[in-house]
C-alpha positions as CSV (number, residue, x, y, z in Angstrom):
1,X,19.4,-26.0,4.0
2,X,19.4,-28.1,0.6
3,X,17.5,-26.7,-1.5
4,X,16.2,-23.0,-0.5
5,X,17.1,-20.8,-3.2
6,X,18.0,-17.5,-3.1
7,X,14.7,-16.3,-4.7
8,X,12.8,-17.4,-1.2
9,X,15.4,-15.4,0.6
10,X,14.4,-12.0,-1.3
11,X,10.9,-13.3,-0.9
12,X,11.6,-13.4,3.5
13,X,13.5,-9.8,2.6
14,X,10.6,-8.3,0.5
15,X,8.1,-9.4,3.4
16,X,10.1,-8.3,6.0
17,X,10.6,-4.4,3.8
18,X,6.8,-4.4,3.5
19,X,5.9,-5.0,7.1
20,X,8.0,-2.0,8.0
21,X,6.9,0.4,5.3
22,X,3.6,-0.2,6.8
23,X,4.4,0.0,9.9
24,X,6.2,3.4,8.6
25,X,3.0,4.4,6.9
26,X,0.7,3.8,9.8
27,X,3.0,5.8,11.9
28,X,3.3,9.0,9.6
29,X,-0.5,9.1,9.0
30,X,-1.1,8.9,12.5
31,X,1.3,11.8,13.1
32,X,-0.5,14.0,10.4
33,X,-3.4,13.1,12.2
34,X,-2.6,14.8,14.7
35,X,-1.1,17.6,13.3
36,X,-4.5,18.1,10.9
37,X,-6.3,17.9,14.0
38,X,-4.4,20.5,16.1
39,X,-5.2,22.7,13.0
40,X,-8.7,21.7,13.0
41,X,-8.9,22.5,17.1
42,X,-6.6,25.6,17.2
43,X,-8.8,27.6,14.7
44,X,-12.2,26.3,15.8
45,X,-13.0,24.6,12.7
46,X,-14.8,20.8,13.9
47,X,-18.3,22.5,13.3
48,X,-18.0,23.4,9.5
49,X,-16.5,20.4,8.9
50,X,-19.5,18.8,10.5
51,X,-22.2,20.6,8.7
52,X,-20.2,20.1,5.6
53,X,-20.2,16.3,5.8
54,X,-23.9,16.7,7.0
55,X,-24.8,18.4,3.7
56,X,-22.7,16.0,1.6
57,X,-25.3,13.2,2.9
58,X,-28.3,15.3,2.4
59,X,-27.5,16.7,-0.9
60,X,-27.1,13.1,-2.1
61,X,-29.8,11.4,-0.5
62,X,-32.3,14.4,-2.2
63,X,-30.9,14.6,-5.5
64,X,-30.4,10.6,-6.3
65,X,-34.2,10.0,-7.0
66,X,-34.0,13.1,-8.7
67,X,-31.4,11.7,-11.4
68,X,-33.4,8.4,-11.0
69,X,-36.6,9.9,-12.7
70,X,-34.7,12.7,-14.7
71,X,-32.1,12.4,-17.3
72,X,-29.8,15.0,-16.3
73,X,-27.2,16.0,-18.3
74,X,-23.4,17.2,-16.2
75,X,-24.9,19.5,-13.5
76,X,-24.2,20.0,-9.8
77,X,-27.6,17.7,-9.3
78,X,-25.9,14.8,-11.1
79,X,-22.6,15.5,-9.2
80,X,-24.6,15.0,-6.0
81,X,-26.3,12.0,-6.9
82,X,-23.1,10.3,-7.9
83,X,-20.7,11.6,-5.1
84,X,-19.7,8.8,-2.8
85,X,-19.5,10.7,0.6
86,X,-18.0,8.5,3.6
87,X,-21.3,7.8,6.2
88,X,-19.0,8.1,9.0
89,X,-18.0,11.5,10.1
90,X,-14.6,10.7,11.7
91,X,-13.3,8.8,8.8
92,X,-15.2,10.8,5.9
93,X,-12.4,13.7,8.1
94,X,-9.7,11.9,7.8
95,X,-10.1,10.8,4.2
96,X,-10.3,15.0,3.3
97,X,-6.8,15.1,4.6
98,X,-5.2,11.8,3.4
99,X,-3.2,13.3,0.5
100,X,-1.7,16.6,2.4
101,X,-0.6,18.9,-1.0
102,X,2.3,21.0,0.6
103,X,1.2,24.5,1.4
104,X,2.7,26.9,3.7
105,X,2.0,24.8,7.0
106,X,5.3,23.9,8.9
107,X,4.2,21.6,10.9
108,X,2.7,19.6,8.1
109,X,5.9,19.9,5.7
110,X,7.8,18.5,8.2
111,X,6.3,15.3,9.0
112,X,6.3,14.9,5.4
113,X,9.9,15.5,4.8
114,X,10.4,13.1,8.1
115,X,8.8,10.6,6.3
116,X,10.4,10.6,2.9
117,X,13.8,10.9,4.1
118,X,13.3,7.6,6.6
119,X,11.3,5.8,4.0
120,X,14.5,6.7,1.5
121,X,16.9,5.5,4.7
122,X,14.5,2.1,5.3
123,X,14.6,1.0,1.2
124,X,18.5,1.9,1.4
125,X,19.0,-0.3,3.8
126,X,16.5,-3.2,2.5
127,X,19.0,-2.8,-0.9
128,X,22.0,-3.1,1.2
129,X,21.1,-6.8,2.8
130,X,19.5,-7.5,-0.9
131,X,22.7,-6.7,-2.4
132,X,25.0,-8.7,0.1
133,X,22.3,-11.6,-0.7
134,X,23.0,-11.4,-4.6
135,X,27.2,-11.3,-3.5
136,X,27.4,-14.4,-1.4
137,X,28.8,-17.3,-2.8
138,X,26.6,-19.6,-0.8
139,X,23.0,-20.0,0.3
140,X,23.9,-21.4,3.7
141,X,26.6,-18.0,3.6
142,X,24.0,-15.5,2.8
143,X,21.3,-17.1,5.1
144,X,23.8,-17.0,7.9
145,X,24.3,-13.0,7.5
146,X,20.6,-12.6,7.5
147,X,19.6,-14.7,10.4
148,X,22.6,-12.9,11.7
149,X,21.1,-9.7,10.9
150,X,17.7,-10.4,12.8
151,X,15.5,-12.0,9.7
152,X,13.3,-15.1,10.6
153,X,14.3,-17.7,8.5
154,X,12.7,-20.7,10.3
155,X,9.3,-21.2,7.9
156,X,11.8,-21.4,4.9
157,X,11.5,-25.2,3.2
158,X,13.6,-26.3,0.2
159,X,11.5,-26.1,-2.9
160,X,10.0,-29.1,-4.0
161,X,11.3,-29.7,-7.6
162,X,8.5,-31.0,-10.0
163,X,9.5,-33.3,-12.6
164,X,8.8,-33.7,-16.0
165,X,6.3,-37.0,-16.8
166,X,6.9,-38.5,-20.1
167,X,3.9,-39.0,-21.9
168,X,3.5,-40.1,-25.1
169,X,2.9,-37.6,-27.4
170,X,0.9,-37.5,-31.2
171,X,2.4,-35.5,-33.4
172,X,0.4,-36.1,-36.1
173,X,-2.0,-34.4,-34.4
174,X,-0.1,-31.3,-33.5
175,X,0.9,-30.7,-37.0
176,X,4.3,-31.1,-35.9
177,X,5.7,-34.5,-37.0
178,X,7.2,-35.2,-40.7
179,X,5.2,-35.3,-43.3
C-alpha cells in the first residue's frame, strides 16, 4: 500500500460516480422513452412524425444544390440546405424528444422529478465516501472503509516518483547568471 495517494483514491471514487450516473442516465432516457412513445401510440401520431422526417430529407436534398449555385441570403431555402436531419427515422425520433421542456404531461414530469431527486441522492452519497476519504488519517485507513464499502481497489499501484536529473546548466545563456 506504500505509495497510493489519496488523489488515486478520488480518482477510483470519480470513476466509480461516473459509471453510475450513466448507468442513471441510460435508465431515465429509456424510461422517457417509453413514456414519449405511449404518447406518440395513444394519440395516433407515428405517421406525422414519419412524413415529417421524410420531408426533412427531401426538403434538404432539393434545396442544397439550390444554395450551391445561388447565393441566398437567410431564407427557409438556406435553412433547408443547412439543416442536419438524422437519416435514420427511429433515432432522428428520439433525438426530437431528448431535452423534454416540462409542460403539462404528468407522466413526463415525473420521471423527471424521479431522476433529479436520485441523481441529487447518488452525488450525496459519492460526497459522503469522498469526504470520509479527505478525514482519514491514513491511506491504508481510508482504503480499508472503501474496499469495505464495495469499491475495487485492486488495479491501484503506488505512484512512481520521478526524480529530478541534475544537469548542468548555462546561465549565461539564460540571461540569468551575474553579470
Amino acid at each position: 500500500m506504500a505509495g497510493i495517494k489519496k488523489s488515486q483514491l478520488y480518482g477510483v471514487i470519480g470513476a466509480v460516480r461516473a459509471a453510475r450516473i450513466t448507468e442513471l442516465e441510460e435508465a431515465y432516457s429509456e424510461r422517457k422513452r417509453k413514456a414519449i412513445q405511449k404518447i406518440i401510440d395513444d394519440n395516433q401520431l407515428e405517421m406525422s412524425l414519419k412524413t415529417i422526417h421524410a420531408n426533412l430529407l427531401e426538403n434538404k436534398k432539393l434545396a442544397t444544390p439550390i444554395v450551391d449555385v445561388i447565393p441566398v441570403n437567410y431564407c427557409d431555402v438556406k435553412d433547408a440546405s443547412y439543416d442536419s436531419v438524422i437519416k435514420v427515422y427511429e433515432e432522428w425520433k428520439a433525438s426530437q424528444f431528448s431535452y423534454y421542456i416540462s409542460r403539462n404531461i404528468e407522466v413526463l414530469n415525473a420521471i423527471e422529478h424521479d431522476y433529479t431527486s436520485e441523481r441529487s441522492l447518488i452525488l450525496d452519497e459519492f460526497e459522503k465516501v469522498e469526504a470520509m476519504v479527505k478525514q482519514s488519517t491514513s491511506i491504508k485507513k481510508a482504503m480499508a472503509l472503501l474496499e469495505e464499502i464495495g469499491f475495487d481497489l485492486s488495479g491501484l499501484e503506488p505512484e512512481v516518483k520521478f526524480e529530478l536529473t541534475t544537469t548542468s546548466i548555462r546561465k549565461d545563456l539564460l540571461g540569468l547568471g551575474s553579470k
